[in-house]
C-alpha positions as CSV (number, residue, x, y, z in Angstrom):
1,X,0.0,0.0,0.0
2,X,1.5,3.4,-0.7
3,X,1.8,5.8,1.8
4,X,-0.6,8.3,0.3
5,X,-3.2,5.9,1.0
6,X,-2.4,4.7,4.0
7,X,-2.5,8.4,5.7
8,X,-6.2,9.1,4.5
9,X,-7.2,5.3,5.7
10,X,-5.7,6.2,9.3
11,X,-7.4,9.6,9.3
12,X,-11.0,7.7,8.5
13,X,-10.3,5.1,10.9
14,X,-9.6,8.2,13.6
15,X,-13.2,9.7,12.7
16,X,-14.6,6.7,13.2
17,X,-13.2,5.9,16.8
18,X,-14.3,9.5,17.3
19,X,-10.7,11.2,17.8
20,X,-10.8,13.2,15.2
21,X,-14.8,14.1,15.5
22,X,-16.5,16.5,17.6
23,X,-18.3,15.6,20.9
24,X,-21.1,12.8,20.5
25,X,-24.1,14.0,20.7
26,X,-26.7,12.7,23.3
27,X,-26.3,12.5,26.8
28,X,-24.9,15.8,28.2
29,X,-22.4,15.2,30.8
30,X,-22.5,17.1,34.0
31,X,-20.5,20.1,34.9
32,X,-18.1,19.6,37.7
33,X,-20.1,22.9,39.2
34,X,-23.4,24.5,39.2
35,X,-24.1,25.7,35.9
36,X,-26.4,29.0,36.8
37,X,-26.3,30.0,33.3
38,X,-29.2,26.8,32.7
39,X,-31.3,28.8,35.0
40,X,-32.9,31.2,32.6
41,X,-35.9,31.7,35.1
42,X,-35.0,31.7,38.8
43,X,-38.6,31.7,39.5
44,X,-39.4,28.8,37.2
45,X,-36.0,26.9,39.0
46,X,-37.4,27.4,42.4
47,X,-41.1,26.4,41.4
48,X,-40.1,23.1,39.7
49,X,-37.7,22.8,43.0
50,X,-41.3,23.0,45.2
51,X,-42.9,20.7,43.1
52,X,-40.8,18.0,43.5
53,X,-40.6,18.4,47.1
54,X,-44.4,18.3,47.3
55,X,-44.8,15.0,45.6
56,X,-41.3,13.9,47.6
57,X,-43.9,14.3,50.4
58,X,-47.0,12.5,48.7
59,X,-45.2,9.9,46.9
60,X,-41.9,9.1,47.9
61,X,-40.7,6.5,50.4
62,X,-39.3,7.4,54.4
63,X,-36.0,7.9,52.4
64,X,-36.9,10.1,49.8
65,X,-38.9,12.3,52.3
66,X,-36.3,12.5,54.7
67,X,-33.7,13.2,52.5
68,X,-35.7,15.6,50.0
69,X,-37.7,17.3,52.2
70,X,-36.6,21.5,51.9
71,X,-33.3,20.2,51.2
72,X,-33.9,21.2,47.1
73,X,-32.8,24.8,46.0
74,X,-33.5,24.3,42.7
75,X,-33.8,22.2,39.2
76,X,-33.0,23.9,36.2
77,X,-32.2,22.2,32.5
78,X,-34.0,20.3,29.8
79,X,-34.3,17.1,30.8
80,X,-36.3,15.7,28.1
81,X,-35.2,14.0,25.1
82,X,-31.4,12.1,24.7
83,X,-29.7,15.3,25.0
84,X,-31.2,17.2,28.1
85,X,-29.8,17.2,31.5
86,X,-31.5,17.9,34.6
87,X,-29.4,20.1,37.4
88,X,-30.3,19.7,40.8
89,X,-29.1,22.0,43.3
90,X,-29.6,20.8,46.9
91,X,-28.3,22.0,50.7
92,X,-26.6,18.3,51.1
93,X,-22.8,17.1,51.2
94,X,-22.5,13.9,50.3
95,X,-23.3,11.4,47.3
96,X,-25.3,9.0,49.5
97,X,-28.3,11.7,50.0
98,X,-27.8,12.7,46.6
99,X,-28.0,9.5,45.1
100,X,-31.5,9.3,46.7
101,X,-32.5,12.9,45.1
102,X,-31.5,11.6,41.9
103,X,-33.5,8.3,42.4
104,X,-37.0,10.2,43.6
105,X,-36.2,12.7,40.8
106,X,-36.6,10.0,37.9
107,X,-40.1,8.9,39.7
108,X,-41.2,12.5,39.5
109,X,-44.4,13.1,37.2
110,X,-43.8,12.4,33.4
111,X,-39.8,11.4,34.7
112,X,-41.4,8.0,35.6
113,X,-41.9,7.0,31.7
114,X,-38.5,8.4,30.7
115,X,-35.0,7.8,31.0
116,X,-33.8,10.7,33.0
117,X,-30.5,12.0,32.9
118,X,-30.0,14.0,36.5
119,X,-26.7,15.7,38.1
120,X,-27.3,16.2,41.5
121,X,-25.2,19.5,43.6
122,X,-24.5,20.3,47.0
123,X,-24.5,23.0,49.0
124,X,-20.9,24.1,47.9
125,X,-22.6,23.8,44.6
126,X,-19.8,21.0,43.6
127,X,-21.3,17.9,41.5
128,X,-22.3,14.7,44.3
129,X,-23.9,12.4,41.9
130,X,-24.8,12.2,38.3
131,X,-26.7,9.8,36.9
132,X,-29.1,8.3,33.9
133,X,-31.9,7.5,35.5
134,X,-34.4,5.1,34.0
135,X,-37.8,6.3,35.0
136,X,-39.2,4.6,38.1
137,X,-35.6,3.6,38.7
138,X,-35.2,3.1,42.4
């Protein structure tokens, strides 16, 4: 093979392992910190926030409650479709508590016929769990 062929060959082969291609699209993956530029309505953020704490308290398990329960600042992002990403920002500090937000978040409404991806923050605003979350996972 000559080597002018082999050098386009290796850069096809590249784009196809995705080195040489932009980002995949789909799943977005979770900033390390709270990403306030998501929250394009504060007051939309902290409504979807109450929301899910009220049904926390209707529907969710002694775990859930305890854990959810005016512990959620807000939930900002588009978390719909394969692309979308749901933010949660909580008063916790660890992963264990936030795993739980992250499991009663993808039982939430229409979460529960979805696959939910959900990145779950603490109080520091620094990431403590991100997840896909099939809906009704638990």
């Amino acid at each position: 093979m000559s080597r002018h062929l082999s050098v386009p060959l290796v850069v096809m082969a590249l784009a196809g392992c995705s080195l040489l291609a932009s980002a995949p699209e789909g799943h977005r993956v979770a900033p390390p910190e709270f990403a306030h530029e998501e929250i394009g309505d504060a007051g939309w953020a902290h409504t979807q926030a109450e929301s899910f704490m009220a049904w926390v308290r209707l529907m969710g398990t002694d775990e859930q409650r305890r854990v959810v329960e005016g512990s959620i600042v807000a939930i900002a992002g588009e978390w719909s479709g394969s692309s979308g990403l749901a933010l949660i920002l909580t008063d916790h500090s660890d992963s264990g508590a936030a795993r739980t937000v992250s499991e009663a978040f993808g039982q939430w409404e229409s979460n529960a016929d979805e696959d939910v991806p959900v990145a779950v923050y603490g109080a520091s605003q620094e990431l403590l769990y991100s997840h896909h979350v099939e809906g009704g996972d638990q």
